[in-house]
N, C-alpha and C positions, 0 to 999 in steps of 0.2 A: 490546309494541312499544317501550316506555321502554328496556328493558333492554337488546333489540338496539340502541336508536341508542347508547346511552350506549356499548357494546360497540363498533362502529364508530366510535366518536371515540375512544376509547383508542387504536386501529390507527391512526387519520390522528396522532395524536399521537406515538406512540412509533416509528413507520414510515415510513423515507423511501424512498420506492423510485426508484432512478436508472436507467433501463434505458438496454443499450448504446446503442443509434440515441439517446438522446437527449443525449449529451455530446457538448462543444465538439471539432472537428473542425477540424487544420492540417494540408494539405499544401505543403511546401517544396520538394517535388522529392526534395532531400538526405533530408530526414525528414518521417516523416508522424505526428502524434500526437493521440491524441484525450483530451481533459478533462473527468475528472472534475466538477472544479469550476473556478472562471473563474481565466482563465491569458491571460497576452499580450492577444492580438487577440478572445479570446473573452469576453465580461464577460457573466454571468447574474447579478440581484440575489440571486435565490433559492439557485445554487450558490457561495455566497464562501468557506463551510468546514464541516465537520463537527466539532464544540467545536475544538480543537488539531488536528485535520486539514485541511491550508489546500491541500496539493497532492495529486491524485493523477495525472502522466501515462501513460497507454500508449502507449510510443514505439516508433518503428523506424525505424533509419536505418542508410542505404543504405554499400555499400562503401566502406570507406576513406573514409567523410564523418566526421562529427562536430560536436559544441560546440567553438569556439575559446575562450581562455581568457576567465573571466569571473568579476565579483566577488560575493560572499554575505556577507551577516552574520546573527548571531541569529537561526539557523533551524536545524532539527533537519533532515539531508538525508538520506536512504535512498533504494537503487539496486538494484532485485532482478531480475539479470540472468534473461529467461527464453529467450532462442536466444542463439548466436553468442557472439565475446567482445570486450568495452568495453574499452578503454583509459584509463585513470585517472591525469592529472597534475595537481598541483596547487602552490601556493608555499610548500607545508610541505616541498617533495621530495622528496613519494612520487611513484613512479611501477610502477604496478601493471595487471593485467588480472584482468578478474571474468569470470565466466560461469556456466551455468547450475549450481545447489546453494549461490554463494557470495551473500553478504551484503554490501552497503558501505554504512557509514556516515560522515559527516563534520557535527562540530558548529561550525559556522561561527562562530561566539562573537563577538567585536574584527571578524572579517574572512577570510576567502580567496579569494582567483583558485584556479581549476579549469578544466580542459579534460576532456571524454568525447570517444573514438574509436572507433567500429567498427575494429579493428586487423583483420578478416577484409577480401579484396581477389576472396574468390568466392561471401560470404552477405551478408544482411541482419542487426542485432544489435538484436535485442527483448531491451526490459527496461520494468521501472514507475518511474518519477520520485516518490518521496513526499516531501514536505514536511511537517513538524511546527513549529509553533512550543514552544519550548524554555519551562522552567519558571525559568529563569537565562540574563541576559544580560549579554555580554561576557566570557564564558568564552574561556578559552583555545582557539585554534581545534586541531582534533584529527581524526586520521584515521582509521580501521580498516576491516578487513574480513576474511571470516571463510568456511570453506568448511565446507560439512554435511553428514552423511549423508542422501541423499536417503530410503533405505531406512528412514528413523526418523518419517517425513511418510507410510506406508502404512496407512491407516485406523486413522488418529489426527493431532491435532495438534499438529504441530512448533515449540515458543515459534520464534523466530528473532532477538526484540529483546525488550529489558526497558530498566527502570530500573536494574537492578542489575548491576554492571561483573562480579563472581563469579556470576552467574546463566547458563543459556543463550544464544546468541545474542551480538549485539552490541548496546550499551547506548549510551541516548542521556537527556540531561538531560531527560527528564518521564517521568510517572506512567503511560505507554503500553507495552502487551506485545500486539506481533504474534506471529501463529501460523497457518501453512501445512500444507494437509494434501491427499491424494490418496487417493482411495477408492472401493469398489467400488460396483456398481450396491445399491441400498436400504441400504446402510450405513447406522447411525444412531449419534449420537453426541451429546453436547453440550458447551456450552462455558458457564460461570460467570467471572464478573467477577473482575478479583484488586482494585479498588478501589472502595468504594461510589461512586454516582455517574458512574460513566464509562460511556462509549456504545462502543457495538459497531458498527463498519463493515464489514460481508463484502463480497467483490470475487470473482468468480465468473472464473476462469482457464480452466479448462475444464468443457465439462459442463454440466450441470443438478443444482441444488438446489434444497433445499423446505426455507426457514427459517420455525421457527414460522404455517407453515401460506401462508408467501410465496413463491411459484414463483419459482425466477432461472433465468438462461438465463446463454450464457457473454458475457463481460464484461457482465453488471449487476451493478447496487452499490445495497444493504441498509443503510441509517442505521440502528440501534436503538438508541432509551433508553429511559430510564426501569424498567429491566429488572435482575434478579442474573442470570441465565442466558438460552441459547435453545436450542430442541430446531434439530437439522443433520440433512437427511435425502438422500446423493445419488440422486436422479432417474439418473442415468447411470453407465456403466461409467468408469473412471478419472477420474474428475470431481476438479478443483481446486481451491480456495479461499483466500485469503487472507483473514485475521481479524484489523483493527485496533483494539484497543483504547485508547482514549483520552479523556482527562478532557475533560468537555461545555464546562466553564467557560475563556475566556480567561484 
């Protein structure tokens, strides 16, 4: 009996489980978006971040609405368009659209104003909001973004962010590597740490998974530390997942 509780407290330990229905929820009319962890109007003490994961939104907003311009600093920002396409202006003087396969990053560093558009005028444009905090502050503010073969994310996982500017993906100032994948029904596969120490965030896009023996459903989100790997099993036919890793420590 020792053994099983002790066994049970490892899992309450290294396992956070955030199921969909139970994230912060805004509707605006314009946009509707639900949180991961506390955001705006929604404050949970328990969800303020996951080590360097301080933002996750699932957003959606409505035709031709948008963000109007607005300022950041010192924050690592990523935008993973998944319907329709966003309009991207900021006071570096890009001005771009992303949509579903492309990546965007912007490292806010000293400062930038930024605007997001739904530029469609006959859908809605879903995408994820993330926020990082950065390992370097006041960096020069900087922009990118990046388009992928979807075809390379088919039961396997696709880096899409690193640390490294020459590596996969687009790169952003800290020790965190995201990786996206889509895959058939009982696929299995796993995924090891590229840093000792760093925690593992899944976010369940579509589908049903079975991480290290924890059921998810689509939009639930999986904390793990304490861990060098975890076994990925999808429960469902083309099931999606996004995989953040990032260092525990502030």
């Amino acid at each position: 009996m020792e053994n099983k509780k002790t066994v049970e407290k490892e899992i309450l330990t290294n396992y956070i489980l955030h199921k969909a229905d139970t994230r912060g929820h805004a509707n605006h009319g314009w946009l509707e978006s639900y949180h991961s962890f506390s955001f705006a109007g929604y404050q949970n003490p328990e969800r303020m971040n996951f080590g360097v994961l301080r933002v996750l939104n699932d957003d959606s907003v409505s035709q031709g609405m948008g963000f109007g311009k607005h300022p950041h600093d010192n924050m690592e920002i990523i935008s993973i368009p998944l319907e329709g396409d966003l309009e991207h202006q900021d006071s570096m003087g890009n001005t771009t659209v992303i949509r579903e396969g492309d990546i965007q990053v912007m490292s806010a560093g000293t400062g930038i104003f930024h605007s997001e558009y739904n530029k469609n005028k006959d859908q809605p444009v879903k995408f994820l909001q993330i926020w990082v905090y950065p390992n370097q502050k006041n960096v020069t503010p900087r922009y990118d973004q990046i388009t992928l073969n979807l075809e390379d994310r088919h039961n396997k996982l696709q880096q899409i962010l690193s640390p490294n500017q020459e590596d996969e993906g687009v790169w952003v100032y800290q020790d965190a590597w995201f990786h996206m994948g889509t895959f058939d029904l009982h696929f299995e596969t796993s995924y090891s740490t590229k840093k000792k120490g760093n925690g593992i965030y899944a976010f369940v896009l579509k589908g049903k998974f079975n991480i290290d023996g924890v059921e998810l459903g689509e939009r639930d989100g999986l904390g793990i530390s304490n861990v060098d790997s975890i076994a990925i099993t999808a429960d469902s036919a083309n099931a999606e997942i996004l995989l953040m890793e990032v260092p525990m420590k502030l």
